[in-house]
Residue frames as a rotation matrix with the C-alpha (Angstrom) as fourth column:
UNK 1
-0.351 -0.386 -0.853 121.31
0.936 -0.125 -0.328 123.43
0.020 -0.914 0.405 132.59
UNK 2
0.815 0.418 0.402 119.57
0.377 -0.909 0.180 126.56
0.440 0.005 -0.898 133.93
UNK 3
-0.372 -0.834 0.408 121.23
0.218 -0.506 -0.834 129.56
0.902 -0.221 0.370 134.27
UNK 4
-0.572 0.076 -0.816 121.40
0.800 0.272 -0.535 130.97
0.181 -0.959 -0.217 137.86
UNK 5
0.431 0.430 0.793 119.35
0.332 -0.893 0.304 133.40
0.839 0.132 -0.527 138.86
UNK 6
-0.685 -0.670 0.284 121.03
0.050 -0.432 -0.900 136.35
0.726 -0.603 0.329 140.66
UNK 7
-0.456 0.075 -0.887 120.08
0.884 0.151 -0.442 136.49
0.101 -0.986 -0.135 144.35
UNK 8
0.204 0.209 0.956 117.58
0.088 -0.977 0.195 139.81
0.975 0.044 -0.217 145.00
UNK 9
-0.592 -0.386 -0.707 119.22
0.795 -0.135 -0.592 141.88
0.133 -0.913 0.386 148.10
UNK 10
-0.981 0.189 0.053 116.60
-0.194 -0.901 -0.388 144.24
-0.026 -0.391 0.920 148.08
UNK 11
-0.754 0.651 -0.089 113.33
0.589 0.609 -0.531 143.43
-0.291 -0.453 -0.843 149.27
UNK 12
-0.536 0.458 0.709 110.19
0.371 -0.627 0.686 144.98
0.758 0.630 0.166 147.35
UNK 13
-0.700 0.629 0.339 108.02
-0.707 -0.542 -0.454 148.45
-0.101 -0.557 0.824 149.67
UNK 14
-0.680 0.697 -0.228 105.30
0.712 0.553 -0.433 146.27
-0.176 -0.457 -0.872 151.41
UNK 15
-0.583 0.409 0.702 102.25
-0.116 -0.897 0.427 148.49
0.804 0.167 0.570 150.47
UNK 16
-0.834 0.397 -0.382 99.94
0.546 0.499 -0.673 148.78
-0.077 -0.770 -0.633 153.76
UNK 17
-0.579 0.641 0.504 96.46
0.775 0.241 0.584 149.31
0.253 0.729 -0.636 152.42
UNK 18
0.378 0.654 -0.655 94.89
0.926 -0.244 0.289 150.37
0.029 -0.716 -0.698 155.34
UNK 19
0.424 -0.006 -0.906 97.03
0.518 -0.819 0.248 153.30
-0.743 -0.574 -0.344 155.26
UNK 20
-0.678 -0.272 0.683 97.16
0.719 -0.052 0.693 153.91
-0.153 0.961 0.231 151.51
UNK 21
-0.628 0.476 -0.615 95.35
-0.374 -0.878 -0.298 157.18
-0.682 0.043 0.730 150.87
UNK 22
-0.868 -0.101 -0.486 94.08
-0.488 -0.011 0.873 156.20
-0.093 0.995 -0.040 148.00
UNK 23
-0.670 0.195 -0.716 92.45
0.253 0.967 0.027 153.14
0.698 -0.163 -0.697 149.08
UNK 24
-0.733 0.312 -0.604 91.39
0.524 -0.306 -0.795 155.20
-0.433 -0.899 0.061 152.55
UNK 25
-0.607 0.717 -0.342 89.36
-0.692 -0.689 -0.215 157.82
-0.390 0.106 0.915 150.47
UNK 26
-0.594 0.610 -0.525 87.81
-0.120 0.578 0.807 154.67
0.796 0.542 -0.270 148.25
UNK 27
-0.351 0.716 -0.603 86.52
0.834 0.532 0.146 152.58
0.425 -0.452 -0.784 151.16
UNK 28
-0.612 0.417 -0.672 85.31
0.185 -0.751 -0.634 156.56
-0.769 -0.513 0.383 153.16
UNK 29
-0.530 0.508 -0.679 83.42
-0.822 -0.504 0.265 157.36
-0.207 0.699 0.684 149.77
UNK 30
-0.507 0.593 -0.626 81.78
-0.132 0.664 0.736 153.66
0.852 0.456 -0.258 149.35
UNK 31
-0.704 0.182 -0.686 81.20
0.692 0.393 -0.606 153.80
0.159 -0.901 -0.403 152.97
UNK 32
-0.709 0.481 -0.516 79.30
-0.425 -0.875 -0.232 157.29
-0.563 0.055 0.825 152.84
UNK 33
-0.343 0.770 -0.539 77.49
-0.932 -0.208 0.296 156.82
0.116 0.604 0.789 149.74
UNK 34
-0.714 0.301 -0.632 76.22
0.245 0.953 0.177 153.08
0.656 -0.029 -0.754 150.92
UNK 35
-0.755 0.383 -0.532 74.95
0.521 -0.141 -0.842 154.51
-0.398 -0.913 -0.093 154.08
UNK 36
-0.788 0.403 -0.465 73.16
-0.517 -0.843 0.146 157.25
-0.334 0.355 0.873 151.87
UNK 37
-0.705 0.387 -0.594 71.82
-0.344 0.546 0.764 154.14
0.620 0.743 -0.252 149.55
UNK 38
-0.869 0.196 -0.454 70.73
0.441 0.723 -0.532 153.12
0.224 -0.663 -0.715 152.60
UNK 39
-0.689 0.524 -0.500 68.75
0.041 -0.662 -0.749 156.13
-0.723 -0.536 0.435 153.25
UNK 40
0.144 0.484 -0.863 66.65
-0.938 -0.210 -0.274 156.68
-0.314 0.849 0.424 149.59
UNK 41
-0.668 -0.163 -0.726 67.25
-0.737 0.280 0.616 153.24
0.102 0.946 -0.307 147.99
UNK 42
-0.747 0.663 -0.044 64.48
0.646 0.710 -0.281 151.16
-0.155 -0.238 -0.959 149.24
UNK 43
-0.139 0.872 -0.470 62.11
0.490 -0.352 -0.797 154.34
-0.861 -0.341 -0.378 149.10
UNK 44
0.179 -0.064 -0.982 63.10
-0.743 -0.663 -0.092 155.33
-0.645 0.746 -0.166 145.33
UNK 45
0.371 -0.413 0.832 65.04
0.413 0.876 0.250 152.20
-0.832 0.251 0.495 144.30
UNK 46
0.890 -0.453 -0.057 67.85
-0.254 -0.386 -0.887 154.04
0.380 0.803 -0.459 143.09
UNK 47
0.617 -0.776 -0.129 71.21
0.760 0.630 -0.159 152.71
0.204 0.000 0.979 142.69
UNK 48
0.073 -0.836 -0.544 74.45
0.768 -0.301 0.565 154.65
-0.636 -0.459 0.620 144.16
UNK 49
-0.872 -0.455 0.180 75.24
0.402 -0.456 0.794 155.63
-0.279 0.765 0.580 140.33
UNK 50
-0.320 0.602 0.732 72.02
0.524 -0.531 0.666 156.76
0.789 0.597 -0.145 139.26
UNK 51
0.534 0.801 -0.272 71.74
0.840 -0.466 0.278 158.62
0.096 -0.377 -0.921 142.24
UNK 52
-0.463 -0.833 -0.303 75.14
0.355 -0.488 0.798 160.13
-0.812 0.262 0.522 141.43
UNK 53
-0.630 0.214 0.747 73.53
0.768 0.316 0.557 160.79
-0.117 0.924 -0.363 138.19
UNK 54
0.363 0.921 0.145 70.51
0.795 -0.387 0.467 162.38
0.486 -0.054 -0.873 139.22
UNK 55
0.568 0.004 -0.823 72.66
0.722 -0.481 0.497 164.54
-0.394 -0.877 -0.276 141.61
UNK 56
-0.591 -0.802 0.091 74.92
0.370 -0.169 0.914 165.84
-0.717 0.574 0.396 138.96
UNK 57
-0.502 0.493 0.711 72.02
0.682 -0.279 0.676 166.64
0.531 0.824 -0.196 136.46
UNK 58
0.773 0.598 -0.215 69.89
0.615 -0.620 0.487 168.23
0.158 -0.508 -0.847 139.28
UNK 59
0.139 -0.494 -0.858 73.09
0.632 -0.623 0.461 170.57
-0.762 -0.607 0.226 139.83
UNK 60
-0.712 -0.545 -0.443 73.82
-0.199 -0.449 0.871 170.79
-0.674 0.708 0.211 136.13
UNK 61
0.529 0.813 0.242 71.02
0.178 0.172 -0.969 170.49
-0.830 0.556 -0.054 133.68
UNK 62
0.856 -0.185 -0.483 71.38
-0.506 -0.101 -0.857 170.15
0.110 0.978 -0.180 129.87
UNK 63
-0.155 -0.982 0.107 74.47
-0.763 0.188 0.619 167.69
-0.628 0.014 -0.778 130.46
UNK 64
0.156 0.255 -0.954 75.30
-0.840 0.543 0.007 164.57
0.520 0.800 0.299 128.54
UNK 65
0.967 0.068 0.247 75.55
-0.221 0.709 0.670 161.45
-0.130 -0.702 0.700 129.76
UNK 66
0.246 -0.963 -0.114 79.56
0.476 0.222 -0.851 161.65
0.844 0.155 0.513 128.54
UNK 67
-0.117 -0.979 0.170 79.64
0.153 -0.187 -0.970 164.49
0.981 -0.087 0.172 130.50
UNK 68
0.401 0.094 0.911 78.21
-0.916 0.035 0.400 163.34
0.006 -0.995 0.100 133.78
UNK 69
0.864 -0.468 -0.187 80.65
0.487 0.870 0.072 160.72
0.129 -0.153 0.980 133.31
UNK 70
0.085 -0.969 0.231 83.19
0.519 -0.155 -0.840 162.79
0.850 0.191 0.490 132.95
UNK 71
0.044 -0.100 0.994 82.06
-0.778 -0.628 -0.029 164.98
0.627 -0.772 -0.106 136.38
UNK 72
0.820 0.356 0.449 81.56
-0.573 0.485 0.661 162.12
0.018 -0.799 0.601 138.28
UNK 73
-0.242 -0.800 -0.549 84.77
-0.922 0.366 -0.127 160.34
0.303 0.476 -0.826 136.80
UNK 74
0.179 0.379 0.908 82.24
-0.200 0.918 -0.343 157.05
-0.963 -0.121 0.240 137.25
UNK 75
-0.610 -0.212 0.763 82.60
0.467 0.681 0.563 154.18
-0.639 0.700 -0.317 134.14
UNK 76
-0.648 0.328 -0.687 81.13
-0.716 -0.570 0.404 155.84
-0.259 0.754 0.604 131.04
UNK 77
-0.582 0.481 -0.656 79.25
-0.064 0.777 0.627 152.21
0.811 0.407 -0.421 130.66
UNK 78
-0.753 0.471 -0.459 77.60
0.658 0.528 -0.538 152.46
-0.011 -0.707 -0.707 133.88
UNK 79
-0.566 0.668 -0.483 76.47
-0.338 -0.723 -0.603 156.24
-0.752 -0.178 0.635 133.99
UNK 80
-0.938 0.315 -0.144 75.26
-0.111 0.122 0.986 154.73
0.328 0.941 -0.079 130.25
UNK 81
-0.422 0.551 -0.720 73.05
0.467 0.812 0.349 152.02
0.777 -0.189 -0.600 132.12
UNK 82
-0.398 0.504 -0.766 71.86
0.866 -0.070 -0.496 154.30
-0.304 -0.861 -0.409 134.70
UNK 83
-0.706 0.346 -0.618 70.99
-0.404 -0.913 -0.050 156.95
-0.581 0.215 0.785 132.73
UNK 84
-0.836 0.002 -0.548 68.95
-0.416 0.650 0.636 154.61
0.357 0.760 -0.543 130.58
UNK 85
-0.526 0.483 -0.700 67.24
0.823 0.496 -0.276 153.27
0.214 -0.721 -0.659 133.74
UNK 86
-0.688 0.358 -0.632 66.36
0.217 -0.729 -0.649 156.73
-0.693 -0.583 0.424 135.08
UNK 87
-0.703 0.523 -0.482 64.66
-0.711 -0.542 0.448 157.74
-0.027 0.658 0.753 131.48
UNK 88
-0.511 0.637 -0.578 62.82
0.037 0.688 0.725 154.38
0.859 0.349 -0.375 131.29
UNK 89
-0.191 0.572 -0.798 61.30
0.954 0.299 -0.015 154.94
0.230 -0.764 -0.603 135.32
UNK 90
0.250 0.514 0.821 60.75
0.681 -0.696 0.228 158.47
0.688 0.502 -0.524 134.15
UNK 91
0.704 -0.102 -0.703 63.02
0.612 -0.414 0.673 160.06
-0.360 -0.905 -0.229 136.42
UNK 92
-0.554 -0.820 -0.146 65.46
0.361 -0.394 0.845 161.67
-0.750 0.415 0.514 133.62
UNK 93
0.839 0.500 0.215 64.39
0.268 -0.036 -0.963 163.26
-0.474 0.865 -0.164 130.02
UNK 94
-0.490 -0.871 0.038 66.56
0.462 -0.223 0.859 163.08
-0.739 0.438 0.511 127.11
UNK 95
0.723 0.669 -0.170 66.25
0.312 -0.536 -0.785 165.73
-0.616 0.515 -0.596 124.77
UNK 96
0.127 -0.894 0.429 68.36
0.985 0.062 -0.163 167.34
0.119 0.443 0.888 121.72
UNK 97
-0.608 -0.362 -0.707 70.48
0.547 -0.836 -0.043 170.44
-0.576 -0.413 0.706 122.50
UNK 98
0.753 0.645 0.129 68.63
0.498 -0.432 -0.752 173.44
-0.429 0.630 -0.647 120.82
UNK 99
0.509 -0.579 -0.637 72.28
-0.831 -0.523 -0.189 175.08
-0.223 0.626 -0.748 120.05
UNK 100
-0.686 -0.543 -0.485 73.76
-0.723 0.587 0.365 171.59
0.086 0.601 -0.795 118.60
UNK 101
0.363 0.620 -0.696 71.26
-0.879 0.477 -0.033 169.23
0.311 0.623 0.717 116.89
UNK 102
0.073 -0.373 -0.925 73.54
-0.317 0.871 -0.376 166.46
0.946 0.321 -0.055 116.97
UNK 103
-0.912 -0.368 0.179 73.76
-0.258 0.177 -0.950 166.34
0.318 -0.913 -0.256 121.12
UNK 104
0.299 0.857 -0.420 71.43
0.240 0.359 0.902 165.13
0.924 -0.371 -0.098 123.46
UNK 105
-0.813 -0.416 0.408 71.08
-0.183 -0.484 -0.856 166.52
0.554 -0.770 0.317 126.93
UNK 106
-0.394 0.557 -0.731 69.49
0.685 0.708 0.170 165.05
0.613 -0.434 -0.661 130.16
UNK 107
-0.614 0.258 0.746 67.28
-0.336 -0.941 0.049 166.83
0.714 -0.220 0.664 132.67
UNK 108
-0.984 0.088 -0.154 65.63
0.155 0.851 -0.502 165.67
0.087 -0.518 -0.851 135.19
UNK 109
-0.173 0.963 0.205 61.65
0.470 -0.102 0.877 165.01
0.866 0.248 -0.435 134.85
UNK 110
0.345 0.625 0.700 58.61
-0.678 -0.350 0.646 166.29
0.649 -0.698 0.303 137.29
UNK 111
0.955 0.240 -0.174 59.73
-0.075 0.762 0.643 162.64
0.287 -0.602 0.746 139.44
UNK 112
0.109 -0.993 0.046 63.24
0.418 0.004 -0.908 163.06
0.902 0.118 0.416 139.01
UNK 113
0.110 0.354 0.929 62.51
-0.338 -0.865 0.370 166.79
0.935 -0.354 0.025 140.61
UNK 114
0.433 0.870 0.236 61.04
-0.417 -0.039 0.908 165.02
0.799 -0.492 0.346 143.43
UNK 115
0.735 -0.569 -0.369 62.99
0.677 0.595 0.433 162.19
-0.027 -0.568 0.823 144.51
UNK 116
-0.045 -0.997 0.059 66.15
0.711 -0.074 -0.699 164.89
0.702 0.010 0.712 144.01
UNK 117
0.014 0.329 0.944 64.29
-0.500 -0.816 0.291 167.31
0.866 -0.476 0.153 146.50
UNK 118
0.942 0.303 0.147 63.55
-0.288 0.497 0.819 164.44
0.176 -0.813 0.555 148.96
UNK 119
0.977 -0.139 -0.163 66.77
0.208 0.794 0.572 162.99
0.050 -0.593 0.804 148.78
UNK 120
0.148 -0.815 0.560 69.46
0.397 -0.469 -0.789 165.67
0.906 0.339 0.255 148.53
UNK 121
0.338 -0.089 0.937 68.68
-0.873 -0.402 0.277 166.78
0.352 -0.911 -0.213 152.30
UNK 122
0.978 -0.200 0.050 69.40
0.149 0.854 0.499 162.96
-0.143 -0.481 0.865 153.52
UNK 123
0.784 -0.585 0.208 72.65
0.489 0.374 -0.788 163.80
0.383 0.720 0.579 152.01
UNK 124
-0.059 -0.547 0.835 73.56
-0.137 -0.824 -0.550 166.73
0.989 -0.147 -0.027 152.92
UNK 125
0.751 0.229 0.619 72.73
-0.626 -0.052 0.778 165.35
0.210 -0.972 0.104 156.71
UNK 126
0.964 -0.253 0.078 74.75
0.245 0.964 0.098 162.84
-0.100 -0.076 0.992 156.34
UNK 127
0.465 -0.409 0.785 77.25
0.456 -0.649 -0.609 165.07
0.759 0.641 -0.116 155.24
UNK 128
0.241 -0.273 0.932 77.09
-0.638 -0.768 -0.060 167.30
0.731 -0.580 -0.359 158.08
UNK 129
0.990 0.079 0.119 76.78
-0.141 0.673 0.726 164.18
-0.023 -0.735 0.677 160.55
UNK 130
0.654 -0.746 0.121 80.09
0.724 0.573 -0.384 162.93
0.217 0.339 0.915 158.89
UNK 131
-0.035 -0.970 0.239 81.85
0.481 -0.226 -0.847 165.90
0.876 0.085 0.475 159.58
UNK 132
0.700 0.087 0.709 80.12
-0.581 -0.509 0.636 167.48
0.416 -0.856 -0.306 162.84
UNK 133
0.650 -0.689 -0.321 83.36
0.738 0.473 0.480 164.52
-0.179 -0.549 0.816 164.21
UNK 134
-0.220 -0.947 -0.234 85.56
0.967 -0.179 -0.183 167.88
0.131 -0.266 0.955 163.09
UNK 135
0.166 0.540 -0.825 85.84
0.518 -0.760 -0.393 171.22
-0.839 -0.362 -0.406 164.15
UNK 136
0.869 0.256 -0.424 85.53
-0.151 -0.679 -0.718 174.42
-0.472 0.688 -0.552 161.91
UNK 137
0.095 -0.993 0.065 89.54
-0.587 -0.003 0.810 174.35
-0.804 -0.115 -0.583 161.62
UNK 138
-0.560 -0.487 0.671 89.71
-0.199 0.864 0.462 170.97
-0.804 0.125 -0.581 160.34
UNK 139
0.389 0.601 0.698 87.02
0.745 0.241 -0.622 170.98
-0.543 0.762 -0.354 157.97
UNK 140
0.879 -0.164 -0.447 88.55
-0.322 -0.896 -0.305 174.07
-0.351 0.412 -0.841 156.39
UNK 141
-0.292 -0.954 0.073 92.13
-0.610 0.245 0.754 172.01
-0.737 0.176 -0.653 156.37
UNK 142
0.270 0.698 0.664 89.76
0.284 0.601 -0.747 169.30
-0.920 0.390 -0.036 154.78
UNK 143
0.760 0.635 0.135 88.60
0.343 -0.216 -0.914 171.23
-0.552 0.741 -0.383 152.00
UNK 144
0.610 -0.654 -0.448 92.06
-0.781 -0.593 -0.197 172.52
-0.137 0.469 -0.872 151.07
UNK 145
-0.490 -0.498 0.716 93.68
-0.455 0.846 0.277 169.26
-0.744 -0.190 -0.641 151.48
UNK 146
-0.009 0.311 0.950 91.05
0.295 0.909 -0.295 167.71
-0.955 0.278 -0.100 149.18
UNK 147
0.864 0.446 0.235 91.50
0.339 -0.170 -0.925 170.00
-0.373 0.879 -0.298 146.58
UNK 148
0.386 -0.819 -0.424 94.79
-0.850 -0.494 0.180 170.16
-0.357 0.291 -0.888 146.34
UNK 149
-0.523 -0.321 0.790 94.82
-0.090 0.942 0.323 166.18
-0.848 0.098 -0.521 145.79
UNK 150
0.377 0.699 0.608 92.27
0.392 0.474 -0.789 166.42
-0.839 0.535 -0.095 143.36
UNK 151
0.769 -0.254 -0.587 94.42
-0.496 -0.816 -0.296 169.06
-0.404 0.519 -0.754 141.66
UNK 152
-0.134 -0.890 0.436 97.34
-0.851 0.329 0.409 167.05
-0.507 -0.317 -0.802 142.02
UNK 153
0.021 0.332 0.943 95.31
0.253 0.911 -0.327 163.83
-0.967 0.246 -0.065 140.47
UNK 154
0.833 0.532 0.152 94.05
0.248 -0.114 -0.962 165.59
-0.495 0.839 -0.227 137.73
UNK 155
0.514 -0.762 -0.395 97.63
-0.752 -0.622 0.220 167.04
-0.413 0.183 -0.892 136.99
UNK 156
-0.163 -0.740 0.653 98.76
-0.618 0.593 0.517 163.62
-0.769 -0.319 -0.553 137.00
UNK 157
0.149 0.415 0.898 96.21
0.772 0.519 -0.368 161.95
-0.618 0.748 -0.243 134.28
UNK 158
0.885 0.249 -0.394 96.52
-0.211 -0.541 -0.814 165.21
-0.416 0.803 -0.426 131.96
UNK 159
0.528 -0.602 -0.600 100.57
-0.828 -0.206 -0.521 164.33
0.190 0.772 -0.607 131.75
UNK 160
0.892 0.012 -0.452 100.25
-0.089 0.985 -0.149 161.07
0.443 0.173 0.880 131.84
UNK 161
-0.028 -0.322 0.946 102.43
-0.986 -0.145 -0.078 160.96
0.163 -0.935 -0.314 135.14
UNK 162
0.695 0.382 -0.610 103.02
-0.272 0.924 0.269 157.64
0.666 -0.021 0.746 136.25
UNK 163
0.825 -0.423 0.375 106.20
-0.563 -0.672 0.481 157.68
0.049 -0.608 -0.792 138.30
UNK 164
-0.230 -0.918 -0.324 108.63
-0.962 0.164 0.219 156.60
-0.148 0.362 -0.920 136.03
UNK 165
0.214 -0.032 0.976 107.35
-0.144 0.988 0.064 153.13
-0.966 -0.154 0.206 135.45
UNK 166
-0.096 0.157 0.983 106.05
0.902 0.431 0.020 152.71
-0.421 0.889 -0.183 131.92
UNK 167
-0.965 -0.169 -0.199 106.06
0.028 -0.824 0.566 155.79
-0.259 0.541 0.800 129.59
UNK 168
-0.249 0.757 0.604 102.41
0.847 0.473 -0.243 156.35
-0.470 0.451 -0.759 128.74
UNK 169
-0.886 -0.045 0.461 101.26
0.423 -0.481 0.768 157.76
0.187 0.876 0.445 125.66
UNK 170
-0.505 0.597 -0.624 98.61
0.475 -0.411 -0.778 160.99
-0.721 -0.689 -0.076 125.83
UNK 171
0.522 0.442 0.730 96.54
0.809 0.015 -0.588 161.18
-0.271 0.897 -0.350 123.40
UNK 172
-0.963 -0.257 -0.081 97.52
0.248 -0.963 0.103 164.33
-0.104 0.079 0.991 121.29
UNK 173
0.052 0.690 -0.722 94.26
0.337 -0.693 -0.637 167.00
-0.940 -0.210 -0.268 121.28
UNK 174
0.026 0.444 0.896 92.72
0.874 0.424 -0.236 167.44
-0.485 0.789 -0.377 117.96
């Protein structure tokens, strides 16, 4: 004989996607940077991530490929595979650091150069297109608004924040 099971009188929070922030900023950021792909990836044949890649070295030279995973907070196994790609179609160079031996650091070649010259204006138009829908105001709320979430995110993954479900363990720092 099974035991009963008690009756639930409280009904679990319906989550409504569409108006999940979270979710909202995913599908506005895959929507953006598709449209971009759209713009440079038939005339470069570069993928989203390696053009995330390229856009992140061309700002920051001498990085690693950990840490343009770690700006971009993209999969450490993709930026891997697109950094990989970019050095084999000669659009990256890996080299070792000159003040640590043991590092490698990426740069972007003479082609790299190029395609990030040609296709960093498409971006930034797009950009501006995307936001010429607000005025000065709002884009100013914008920018404070997004960087207080991002503050707020990052706050959340350093102390392993979760909101009270599961305790999770943070690393300790070496």
């Amino acid at each position: 004989m099974k035991p009963e099971r008690s009756k639930r009188t409280a009904t679990a929070p319906i989550l409504d996607l569409e108006r999940f922030l979270p979710y909202r900023l995913s599908v506005l950021s895959n929507t953006v940077s598709h449209a971009i792909a759209e713009m440079y990836g038939e005339r470069y044949q570069l993928s989203v991530t390696q053009w995330r890649v390229l856009a992140v070295v061309g700002r920051f030279p001498d990085l690693s490929a950990v840490e343009v995973a770690e700006r971009t907070k993209m999969d450490k196994v993709a930026v891997s595979r697109a950094v990989a790609e970019l050095i084999r179609d000669g659009r990256l160079d890996r080299s070792t650091d000159r003040k640590d031996r043991r590092r490698s650091v990426l740069n972007l070649s003479a082609d790299g150069r190029a395609a990030y010259n040609e296709v960093a204006p498409l971006a930034l138009a797009c950009e501006a297109r995307l936001q010429s829908v607000l005025s000065n105001s709002e884009r100013a709320s914008l920018e404070r608004i997004l960087d207080k979430l991002t503050t707020a995110g990052v706050a959340m993954l350093l102390t392993g924040e979760d909101l009270g479900m599961n305790p999770r363990k943070v690393p300790a720092k070496p």
